[in-house]
C-alpha positions as CSV (number, residue, x, y, z in Angstrom):
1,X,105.9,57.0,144.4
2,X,109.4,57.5,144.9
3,X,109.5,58.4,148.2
4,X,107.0,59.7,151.6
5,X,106.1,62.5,152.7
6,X,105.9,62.8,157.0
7,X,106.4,59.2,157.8
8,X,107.3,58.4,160.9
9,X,111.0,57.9,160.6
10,X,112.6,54.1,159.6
11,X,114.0,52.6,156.8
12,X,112.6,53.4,153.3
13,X,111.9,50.1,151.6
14,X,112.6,49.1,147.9
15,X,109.5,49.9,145.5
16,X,106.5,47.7,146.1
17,X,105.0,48.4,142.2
18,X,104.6,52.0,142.9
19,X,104.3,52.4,146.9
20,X,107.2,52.6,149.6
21,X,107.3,51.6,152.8
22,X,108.8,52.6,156.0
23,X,109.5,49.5,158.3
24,X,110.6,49.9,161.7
25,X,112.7,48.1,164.0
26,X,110.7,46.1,166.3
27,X,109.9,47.1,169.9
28,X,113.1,45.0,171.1
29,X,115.1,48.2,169.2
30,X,117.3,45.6,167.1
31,X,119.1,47.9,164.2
32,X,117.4,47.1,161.1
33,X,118.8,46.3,158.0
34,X,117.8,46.7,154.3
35,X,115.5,44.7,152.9
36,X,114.2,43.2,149.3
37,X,110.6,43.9,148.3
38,X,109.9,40.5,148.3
39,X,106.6,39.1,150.7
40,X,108.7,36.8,152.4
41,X,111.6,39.3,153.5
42,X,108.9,41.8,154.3
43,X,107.1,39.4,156.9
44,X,110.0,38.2,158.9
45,X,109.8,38.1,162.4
46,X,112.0,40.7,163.4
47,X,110.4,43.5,161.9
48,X,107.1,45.0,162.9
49,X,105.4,47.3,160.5
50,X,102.7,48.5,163.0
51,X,101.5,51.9,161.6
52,X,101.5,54.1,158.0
53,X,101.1,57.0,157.1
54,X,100.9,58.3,153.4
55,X,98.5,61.1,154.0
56,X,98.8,64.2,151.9
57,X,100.5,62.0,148.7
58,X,98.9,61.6,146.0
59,X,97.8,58.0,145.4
60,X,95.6,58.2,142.6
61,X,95.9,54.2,140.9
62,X,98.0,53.1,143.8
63,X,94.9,50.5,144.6
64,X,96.5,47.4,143.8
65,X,100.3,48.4,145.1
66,X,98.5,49.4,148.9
67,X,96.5,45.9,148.5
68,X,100.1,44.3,147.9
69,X,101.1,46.2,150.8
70,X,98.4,45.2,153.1
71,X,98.6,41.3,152.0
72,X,102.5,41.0,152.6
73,X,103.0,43.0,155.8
74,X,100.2,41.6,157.9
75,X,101.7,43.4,161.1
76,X,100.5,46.5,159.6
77,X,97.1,48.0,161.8
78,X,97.2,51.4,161.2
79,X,97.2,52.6,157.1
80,X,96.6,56.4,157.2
81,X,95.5,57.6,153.4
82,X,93.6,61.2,153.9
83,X,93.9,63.3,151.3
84,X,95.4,60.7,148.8
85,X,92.9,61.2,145.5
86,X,91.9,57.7,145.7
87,X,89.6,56.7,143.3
88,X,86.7,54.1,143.0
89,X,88.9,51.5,141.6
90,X,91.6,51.9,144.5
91,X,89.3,51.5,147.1
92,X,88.1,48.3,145.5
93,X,91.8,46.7,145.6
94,X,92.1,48.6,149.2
95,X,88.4,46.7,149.8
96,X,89.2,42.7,148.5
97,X,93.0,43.1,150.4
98,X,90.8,43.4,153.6
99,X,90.0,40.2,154.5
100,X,94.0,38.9,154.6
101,X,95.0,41.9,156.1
102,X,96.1,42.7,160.1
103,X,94.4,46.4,159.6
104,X,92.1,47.2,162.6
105,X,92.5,51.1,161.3
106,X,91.7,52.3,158.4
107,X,91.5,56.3,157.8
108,X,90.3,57.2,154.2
109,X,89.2,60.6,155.1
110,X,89.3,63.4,152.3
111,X,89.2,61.5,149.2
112,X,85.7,62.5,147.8
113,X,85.0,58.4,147.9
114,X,81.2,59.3,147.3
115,X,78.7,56.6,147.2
116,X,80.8,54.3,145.0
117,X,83.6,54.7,147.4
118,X,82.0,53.5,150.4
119,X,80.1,51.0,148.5
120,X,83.5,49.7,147.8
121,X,84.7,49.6,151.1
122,X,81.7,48.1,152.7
123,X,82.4,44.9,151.0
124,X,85.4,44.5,152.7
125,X,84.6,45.1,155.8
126,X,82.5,41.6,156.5
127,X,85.2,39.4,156.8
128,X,88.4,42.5,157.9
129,X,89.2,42.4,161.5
130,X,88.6,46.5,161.3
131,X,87.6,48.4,164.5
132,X,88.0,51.8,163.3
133,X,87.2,53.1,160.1
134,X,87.8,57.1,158.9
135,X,84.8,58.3,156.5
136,X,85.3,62.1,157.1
137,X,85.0,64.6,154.5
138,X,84.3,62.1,151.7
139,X,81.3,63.7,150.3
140,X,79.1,60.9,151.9
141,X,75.2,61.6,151.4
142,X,72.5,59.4,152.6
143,X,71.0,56.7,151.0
144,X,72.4,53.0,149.3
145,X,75.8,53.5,150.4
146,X,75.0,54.1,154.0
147,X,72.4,51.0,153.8
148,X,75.7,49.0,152.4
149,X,77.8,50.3,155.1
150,X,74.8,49.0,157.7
151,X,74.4,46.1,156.2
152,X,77.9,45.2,156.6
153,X,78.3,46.4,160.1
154,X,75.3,44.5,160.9
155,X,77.2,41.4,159.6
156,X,80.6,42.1,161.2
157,X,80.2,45.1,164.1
158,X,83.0,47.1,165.0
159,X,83.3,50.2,167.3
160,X,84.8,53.2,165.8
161,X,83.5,55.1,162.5
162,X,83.8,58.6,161.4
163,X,81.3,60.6,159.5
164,X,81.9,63.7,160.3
165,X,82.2,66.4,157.3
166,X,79.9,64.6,154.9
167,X,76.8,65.3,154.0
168,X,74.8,64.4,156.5
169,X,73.1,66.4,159.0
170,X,73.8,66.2,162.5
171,X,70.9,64.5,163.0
172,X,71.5,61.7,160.3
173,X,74.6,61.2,161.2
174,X,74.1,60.6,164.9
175,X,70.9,58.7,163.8
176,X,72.8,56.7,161.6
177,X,75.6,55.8,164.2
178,X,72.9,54.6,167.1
179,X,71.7,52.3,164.2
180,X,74.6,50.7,164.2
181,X,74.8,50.8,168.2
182,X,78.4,52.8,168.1
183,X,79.1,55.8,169.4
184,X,81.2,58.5,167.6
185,X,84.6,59.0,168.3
186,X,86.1,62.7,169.2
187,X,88.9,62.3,166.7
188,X,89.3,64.4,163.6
């Protein structure tokens, strides 16, 4: 992906095998300067990668570059990918990049994940530091996948999940959510 679509403004990073980056300055408002691609420059101190958005791109096979992503910048919380045509396989590399990640949001919303999909994801969320996760319009039924997505709340609880636009019922999907003891949040 050569370059983003309505990212907050910053400096556009070198190619990170097939995903840019904007980094900002951090909060001190130092000018920031170009950097390599490489882990080490990407985690220095003086910058602050706090929040991405790459909604609307299409990030079909982008898996293992946003898992690269999400291991080297771990001041990254927010990673935005609605409407990104991720597939099964990219939401496994998204799913194992998890755990050694800073992420406590994580919107997936429109990319018809499907049960596979959240199955995926649900593994990863055991042993993330999560708090908010995006499930809207994904095509999400009920049955194994919400069991997985339980199971791995139960294991690890964390506050915020989306549901909305699936399909579930109003009634399963609030039923679901008191199972897990969250309440849903009122954003999209």
């Amino acid at each position: 992906i050569a370059e983003l679509s309505n990212a907050a403004s910053g400096i556009l990073l070198p190619d990170l095998g097939g995903v840019s980056a904007v980094a900002f300055a951090d909060a001190m408002g130092s000018a920031a300067a170009p950097l390599s691609a490489t882990p080490s420059k990407l985690s220095q101190p003086q910058f602050a990668l706090k929040t991405l958005n790459l909604s609307d791109n299409r990030l079909t096979g982008a898996g293992r570059s946003i898992a690269v992503l999400l291991r080297t910048v771990p001041s990254l919380q927010v990673l935005q990918l609605e409407g990104c045509e991720l597939q099964t396989e990219d939401v496994q590399q998204l799913s194992r990049a998890l755990p050694r990640s800073g992420l406590v949001r994580l919107d997936l919303a429109e990319n018809a994940l499907r049960a596979k999909g959240v199955m995926a994801i649900s593994n990863g969320l055991r042993l993330s530091n999560l708090q908010d996760l995006g499930l809207e319009r994904n095509e999400i039924g009920f049955g194994e996948a919400l069991s997985e997505l339980k199971n791995a709340h139960d294991k690890r609880p964390f506050p915020g999940l989306r549901l909305d636009g699936n399909r579930l019922s109003a009634a399963q999907q609030a039923n679901f959510l008191r199972s897990l003891g969250s309440a849903p949040t009122d954003r999209k």
